[in-house]
C-alpha atoms as a printed R data frame, in Angstrom:
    type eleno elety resid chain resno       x       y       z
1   ATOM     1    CA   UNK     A     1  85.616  87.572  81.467
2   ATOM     2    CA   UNK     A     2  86.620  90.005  78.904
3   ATOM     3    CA   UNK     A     3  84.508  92.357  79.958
4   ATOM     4    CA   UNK     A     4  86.336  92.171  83.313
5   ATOM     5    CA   UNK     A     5  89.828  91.780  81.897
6   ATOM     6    CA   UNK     A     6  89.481  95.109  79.937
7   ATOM     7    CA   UNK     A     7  88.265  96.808  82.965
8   ATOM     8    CA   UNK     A     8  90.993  96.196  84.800
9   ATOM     9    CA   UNK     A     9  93.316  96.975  82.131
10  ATOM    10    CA   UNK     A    10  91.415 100.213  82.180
11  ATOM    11    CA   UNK     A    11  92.031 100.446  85.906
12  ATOM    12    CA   UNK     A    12  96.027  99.283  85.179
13  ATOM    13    CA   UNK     A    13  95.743 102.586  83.573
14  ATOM    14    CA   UNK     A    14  95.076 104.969  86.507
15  ATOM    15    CA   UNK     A    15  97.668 103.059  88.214
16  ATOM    16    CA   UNK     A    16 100.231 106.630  88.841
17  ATOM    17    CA   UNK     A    17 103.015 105.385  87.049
18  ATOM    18    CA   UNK     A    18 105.618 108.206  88.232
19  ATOM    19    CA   UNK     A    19 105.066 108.572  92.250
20  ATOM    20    CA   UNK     A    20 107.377 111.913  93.522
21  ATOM    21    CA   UNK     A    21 110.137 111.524  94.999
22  ATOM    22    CA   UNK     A    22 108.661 112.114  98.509
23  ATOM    23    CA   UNK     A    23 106.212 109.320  97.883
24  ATOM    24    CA   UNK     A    24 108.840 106.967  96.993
25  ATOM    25    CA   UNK     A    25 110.619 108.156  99.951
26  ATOM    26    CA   UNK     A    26 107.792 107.853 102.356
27  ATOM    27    CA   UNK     A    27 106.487 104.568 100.649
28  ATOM    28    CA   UNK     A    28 110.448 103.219 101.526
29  ATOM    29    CA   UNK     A    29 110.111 104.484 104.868
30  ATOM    30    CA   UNK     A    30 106.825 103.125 105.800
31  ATOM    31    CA   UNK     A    31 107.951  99.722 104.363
32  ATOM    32    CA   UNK     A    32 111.142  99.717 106.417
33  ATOM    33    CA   UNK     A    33 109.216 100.374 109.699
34  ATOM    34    CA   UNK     A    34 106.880  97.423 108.479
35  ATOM    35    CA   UNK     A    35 109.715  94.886 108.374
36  ATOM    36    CA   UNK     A    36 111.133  96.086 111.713
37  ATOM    37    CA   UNK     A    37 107.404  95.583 113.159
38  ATOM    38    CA   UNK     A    38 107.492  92.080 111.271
39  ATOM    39    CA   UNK     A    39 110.158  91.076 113.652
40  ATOM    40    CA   UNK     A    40 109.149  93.032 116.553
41  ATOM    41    CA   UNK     A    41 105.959  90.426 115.825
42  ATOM    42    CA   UNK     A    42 108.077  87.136 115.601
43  ATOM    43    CA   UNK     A    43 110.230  88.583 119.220
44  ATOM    44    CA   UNK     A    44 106.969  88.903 121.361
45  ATOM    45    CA   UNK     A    45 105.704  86.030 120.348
46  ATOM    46    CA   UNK     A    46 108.820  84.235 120.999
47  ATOM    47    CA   UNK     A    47 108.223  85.473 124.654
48  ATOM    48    CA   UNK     A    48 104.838  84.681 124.759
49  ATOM    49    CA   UNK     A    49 103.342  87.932 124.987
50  ATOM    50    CA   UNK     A    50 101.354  87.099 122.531
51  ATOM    51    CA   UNK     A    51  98.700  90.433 122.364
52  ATOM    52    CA   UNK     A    52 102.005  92.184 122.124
53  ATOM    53    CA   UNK     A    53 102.921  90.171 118.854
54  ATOM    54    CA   UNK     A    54  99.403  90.565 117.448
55  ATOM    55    CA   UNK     A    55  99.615  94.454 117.615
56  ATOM    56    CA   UNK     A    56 102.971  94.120 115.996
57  ATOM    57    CA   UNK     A    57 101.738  92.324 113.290
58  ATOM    58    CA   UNK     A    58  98.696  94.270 112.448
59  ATOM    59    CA   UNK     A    59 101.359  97.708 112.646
60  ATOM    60    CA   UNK     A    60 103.528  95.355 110.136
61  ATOM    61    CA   UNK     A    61 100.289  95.008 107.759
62  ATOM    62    CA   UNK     A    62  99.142  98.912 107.840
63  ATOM    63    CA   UNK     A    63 102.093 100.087 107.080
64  ATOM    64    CA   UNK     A    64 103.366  97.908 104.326
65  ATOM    65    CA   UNK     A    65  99.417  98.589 103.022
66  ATOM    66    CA   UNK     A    66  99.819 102.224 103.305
67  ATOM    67    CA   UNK     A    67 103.504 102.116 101.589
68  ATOM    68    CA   UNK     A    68 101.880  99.878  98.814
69  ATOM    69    CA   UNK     A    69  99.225 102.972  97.987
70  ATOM    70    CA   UNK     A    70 101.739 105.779  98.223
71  ATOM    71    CA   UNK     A    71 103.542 103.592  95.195
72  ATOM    72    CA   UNK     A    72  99.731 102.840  93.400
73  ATOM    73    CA   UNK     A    73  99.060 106.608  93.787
74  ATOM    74    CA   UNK     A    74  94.949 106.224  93.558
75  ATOM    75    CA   UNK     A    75  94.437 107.826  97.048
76  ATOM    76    CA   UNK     A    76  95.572 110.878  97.788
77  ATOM    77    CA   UNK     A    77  97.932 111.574 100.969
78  ATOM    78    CA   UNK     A    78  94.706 112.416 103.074
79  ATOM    79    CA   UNK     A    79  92.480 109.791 102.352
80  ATOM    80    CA   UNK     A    80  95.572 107.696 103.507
81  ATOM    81    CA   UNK     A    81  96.506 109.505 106.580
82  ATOM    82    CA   UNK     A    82  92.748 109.603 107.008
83  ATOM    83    CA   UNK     A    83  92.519 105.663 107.417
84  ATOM    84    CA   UNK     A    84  94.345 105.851 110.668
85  ATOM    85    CA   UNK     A    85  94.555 102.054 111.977
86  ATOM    86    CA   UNK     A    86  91.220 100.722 109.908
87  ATOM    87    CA   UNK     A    87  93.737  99.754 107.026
88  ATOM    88    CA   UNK     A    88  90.902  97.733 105.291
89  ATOM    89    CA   UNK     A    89  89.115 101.122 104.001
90  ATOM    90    CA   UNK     A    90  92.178 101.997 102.046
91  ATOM    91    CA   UNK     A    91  90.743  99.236  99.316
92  ATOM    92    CA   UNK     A    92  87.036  99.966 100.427
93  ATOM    93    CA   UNK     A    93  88.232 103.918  98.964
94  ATOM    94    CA   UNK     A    94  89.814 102.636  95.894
95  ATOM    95    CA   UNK     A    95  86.452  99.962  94.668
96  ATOM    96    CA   UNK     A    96  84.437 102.761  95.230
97  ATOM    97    CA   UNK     A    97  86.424 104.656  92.239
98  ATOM    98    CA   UNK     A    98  84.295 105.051  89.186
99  ATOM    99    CA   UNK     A    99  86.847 103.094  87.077
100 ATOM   100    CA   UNK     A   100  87.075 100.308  89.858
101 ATOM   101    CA   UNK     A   101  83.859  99.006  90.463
102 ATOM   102    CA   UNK     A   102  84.671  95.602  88.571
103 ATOM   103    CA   UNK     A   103  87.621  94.449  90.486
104 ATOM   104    CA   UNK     A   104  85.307  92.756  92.959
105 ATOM   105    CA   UNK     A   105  83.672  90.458  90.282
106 ATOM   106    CA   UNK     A   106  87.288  89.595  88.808
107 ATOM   107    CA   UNK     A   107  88.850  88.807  91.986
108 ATOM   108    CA   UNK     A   108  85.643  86.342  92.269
109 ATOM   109    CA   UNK     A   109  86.272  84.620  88.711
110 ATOM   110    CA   UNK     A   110  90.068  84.408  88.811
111 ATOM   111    CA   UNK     A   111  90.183  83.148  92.676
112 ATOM   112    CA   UNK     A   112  87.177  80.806  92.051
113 ATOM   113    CA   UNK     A   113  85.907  82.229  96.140
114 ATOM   114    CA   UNK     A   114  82.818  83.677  96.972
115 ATOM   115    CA   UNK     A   115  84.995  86.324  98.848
116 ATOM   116    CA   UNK     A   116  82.854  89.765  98.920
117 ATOM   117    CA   UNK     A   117  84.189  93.446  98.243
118 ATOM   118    CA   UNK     A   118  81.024  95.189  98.750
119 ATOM   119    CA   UNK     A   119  82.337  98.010 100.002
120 ATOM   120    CA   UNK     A   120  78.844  98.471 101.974
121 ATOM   121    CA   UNK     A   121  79.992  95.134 104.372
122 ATOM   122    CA   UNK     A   122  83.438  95.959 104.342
123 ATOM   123    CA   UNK     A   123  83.063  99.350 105.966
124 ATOM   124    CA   UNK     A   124  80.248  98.171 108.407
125 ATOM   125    CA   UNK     A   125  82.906  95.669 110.251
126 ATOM   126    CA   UNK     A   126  85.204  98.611 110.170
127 ATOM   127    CA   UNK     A   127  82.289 100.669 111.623
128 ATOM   128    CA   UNK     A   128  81.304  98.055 114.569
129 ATOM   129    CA   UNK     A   129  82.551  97.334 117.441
130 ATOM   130    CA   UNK     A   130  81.044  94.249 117.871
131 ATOM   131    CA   UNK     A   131  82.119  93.354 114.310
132 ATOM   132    CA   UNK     A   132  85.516  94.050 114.621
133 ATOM   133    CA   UNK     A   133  85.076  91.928 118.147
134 ATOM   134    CA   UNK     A   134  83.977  88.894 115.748
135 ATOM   135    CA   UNK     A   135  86.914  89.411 113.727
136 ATOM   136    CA   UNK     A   136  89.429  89.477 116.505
137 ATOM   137    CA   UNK     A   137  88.088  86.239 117.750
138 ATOM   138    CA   UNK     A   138  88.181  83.996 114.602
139 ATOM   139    CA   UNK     A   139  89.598  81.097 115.138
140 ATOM   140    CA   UNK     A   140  92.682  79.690 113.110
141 ATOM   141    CA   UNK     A   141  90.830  77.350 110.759
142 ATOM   142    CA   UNK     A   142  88.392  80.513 110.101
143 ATOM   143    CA   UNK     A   143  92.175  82.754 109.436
144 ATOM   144    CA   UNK     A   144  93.591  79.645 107.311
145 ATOM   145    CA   UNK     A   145  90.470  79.771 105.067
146 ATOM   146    CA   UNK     A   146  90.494  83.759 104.391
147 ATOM   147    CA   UNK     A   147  94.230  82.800 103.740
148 ATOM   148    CA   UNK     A   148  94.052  80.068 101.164
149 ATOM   149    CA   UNK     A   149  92.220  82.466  99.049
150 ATOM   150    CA   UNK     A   150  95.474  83.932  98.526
151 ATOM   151    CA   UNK     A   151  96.995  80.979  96.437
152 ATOM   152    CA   UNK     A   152  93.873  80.748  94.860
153 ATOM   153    CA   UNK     A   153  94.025  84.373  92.980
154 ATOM   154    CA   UNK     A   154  97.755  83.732  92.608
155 ATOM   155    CA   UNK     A   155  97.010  80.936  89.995
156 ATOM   156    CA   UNK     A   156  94.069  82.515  88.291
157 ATOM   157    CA   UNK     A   157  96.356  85.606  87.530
158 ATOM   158    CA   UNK     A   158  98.668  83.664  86.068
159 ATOM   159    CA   UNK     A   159  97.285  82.775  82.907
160 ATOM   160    CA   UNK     A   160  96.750  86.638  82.726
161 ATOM   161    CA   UNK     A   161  99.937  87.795  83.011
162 ATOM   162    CA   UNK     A   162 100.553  89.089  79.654
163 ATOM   163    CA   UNK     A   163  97.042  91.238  80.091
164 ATOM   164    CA   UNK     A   164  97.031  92.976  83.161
165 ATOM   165    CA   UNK     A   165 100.067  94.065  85.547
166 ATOM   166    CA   UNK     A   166 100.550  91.369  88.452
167 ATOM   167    CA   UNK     A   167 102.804  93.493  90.343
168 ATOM   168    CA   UNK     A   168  99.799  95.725  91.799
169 ATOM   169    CA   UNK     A   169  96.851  93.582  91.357
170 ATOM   170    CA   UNK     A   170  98.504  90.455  93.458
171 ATOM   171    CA   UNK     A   171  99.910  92.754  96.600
172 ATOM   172    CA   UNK     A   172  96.640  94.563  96.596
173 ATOM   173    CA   UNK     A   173  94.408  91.895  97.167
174 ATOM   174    CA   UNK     A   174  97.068  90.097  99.258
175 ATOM   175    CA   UNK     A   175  97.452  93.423 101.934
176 ATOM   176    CA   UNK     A   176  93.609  93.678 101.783
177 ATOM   177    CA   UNK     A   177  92.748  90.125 103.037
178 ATOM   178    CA   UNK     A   178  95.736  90.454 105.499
179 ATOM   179    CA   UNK     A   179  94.231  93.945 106.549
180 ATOM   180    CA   UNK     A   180  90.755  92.659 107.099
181 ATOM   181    CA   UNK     A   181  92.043  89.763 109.765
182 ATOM   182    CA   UNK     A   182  94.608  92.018 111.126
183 ATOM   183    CA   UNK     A   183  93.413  95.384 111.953
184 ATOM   184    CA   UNK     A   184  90.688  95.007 114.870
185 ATOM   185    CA   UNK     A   185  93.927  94.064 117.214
186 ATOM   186    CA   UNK     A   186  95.705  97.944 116.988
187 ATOM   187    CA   UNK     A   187  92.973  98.557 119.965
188 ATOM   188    CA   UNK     A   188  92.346  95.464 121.597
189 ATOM   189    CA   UNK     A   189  95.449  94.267 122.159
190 ATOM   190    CA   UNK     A   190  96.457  97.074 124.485
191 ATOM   191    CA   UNK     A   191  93.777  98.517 126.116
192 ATOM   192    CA   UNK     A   192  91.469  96.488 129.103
193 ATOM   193    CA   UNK     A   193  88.219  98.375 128.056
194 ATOM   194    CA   UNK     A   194  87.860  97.238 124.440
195 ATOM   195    CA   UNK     A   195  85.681  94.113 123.865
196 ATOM   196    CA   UNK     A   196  88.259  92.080 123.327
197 ATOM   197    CA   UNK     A   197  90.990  92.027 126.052
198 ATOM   198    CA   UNK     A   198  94.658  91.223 126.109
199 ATOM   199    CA   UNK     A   199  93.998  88.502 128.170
200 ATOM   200    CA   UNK     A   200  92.406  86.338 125.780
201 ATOM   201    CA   UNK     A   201  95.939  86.414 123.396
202 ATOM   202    CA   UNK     A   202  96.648  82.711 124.145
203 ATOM   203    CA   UNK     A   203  98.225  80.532 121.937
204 ATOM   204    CA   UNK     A   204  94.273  78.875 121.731
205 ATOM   205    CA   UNK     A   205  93.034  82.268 119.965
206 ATOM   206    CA   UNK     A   206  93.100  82.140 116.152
207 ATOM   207    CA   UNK     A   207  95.355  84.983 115.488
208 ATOM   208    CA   UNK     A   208  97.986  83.518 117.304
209 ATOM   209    CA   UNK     A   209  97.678  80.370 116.388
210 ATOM   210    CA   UNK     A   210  97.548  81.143 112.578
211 ATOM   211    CA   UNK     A   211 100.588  83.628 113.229
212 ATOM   212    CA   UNK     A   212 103.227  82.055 111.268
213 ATOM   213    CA   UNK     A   213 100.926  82.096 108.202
214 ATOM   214    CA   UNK     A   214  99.789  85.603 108.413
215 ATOM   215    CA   UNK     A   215 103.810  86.115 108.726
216 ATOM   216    CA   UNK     A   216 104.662  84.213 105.453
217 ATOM   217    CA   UNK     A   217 101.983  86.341 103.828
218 ATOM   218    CA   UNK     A   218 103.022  89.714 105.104
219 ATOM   219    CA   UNK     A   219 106.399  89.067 104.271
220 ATOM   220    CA   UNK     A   220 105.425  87.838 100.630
221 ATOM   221    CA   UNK     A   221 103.857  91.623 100.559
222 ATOM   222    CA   UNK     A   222 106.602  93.525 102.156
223 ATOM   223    CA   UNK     A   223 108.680  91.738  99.098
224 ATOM   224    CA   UNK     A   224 106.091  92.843  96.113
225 ATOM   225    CA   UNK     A   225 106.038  96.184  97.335
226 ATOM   226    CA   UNK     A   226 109.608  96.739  97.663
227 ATOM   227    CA   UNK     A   227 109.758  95.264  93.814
228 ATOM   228    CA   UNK     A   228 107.433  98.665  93.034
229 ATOM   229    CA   UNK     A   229 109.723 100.755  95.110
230 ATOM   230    CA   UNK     A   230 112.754  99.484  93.315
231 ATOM   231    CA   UNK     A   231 110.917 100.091  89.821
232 ATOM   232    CA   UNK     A   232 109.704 103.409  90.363
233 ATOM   233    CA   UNK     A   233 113.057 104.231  91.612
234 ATOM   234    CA   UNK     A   234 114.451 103.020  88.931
235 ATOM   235    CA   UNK     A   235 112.455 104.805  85.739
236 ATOM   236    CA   UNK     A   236 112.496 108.227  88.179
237 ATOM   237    CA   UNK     A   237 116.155 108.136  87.698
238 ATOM   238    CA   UNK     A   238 116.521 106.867  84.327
């Protein structure tokens, strides 16, 4: 654990500590157009169009992810434009970074999961269609489970909060496990020719059933992000 602990205070260390004005500006405005797709979300599904609020939330999750690594400034502006929808490879980019390769083995000990972040099965669900079809179709108690890991990380952290910086490690596993259950429904939910069809957004399918959840959890992340916003803001005009 040591090991582990001192490479990730070696990765705390590439974190950009100093994002440009632009980036803070287009990390605030990404984040504000992810809380107005947050309730854009909660509206549809109020109505029952239910595929509707599913493509609202996943919109809610990329762009609060996206805001989060204009702030953690490890990516450059083109490998994040680059990511279009598949929001997952913006963490698949950053474990593949020399100094990162660790962060899946402490994620494992201090969340006590089996949860993978071999960047070689990540990207081949991104890749597949018929992946990202399994995906879509999990059903809640599948969604609850990615989910609990979640709480689980949250109290291994905290015995490490005097060692590594919370603030990024917490929001960036939280918008990567919301990312991975959330993006195959940009395409799916819209368009009659994709695998998965709009039809099948019922309040039986797992997404919308496990809705509220994913909710709590994106709004938890729209929260630690605008913390880093706030800070940065704060020591650029100190």
């Amino acid at each position: 654990m040591d090991d582990l602990l001192e490479n990730i205070e070696n990765l705390a260390k590439q974190i950009q500590k100093n994002p440009t004005q632009r980036q803070l500006q287009e990390a605030q405005e990404l984040l504000d157009l992810a809380r107005q797709d947050l309730q854009s979300s909660r509206l549809n599904h109020s109505d029952r169009l239910f595929n509707i609020a599913s493509y609202h939330m996943q919109q809610s999750v990329e762009k609060a992810a996206k805001s989060f690594y204009k702030i953690l400034g490890v990516l450059d502006d083109n490998t994040i434009r680059k990511t279009s929808h598949d929001t997952p490879e913006l963490f698949l980019r950053m474990v593949e970074l020399p100094w990162a390769q660790d962060f899946g083995k402490f994620v494992k000990e201090v969340s006590g999961t089996e949860m993978t972040l071999d960047t070689s099965e990540g990207q081949s669900v991104v890749d597949s269609k018929t992946r990202r079809a399994e995906m879509a179709r999990l059903d809640r108690t599948q969604i609850e489970n990615w989910l609990r890991i979640i709480p689980q990380i949250e109290k291994g952290l905290l015995p490490l909060a005097n060692l590594i910086n919370n603030h990024y490690v917490l929001p960036c596993l939280r918008l990567y496990i919301l990312s991975s259950l959330t993006f195959p429904h940009e395409n799916v939910t819209r368009y009659v020719d994709e695998m998965v069809k709009p039809a099948e957004y019922t309040p039986n399918l797992g997404i919308v059933a496990a809705m509220a959840a994913i909710w709590a959890e994106t709004e938890k992340a729209i929260v630690e992000v605008q913390y880093l916003i706030d800070v940065s803001n704060k020591k650029s005009n100190g």
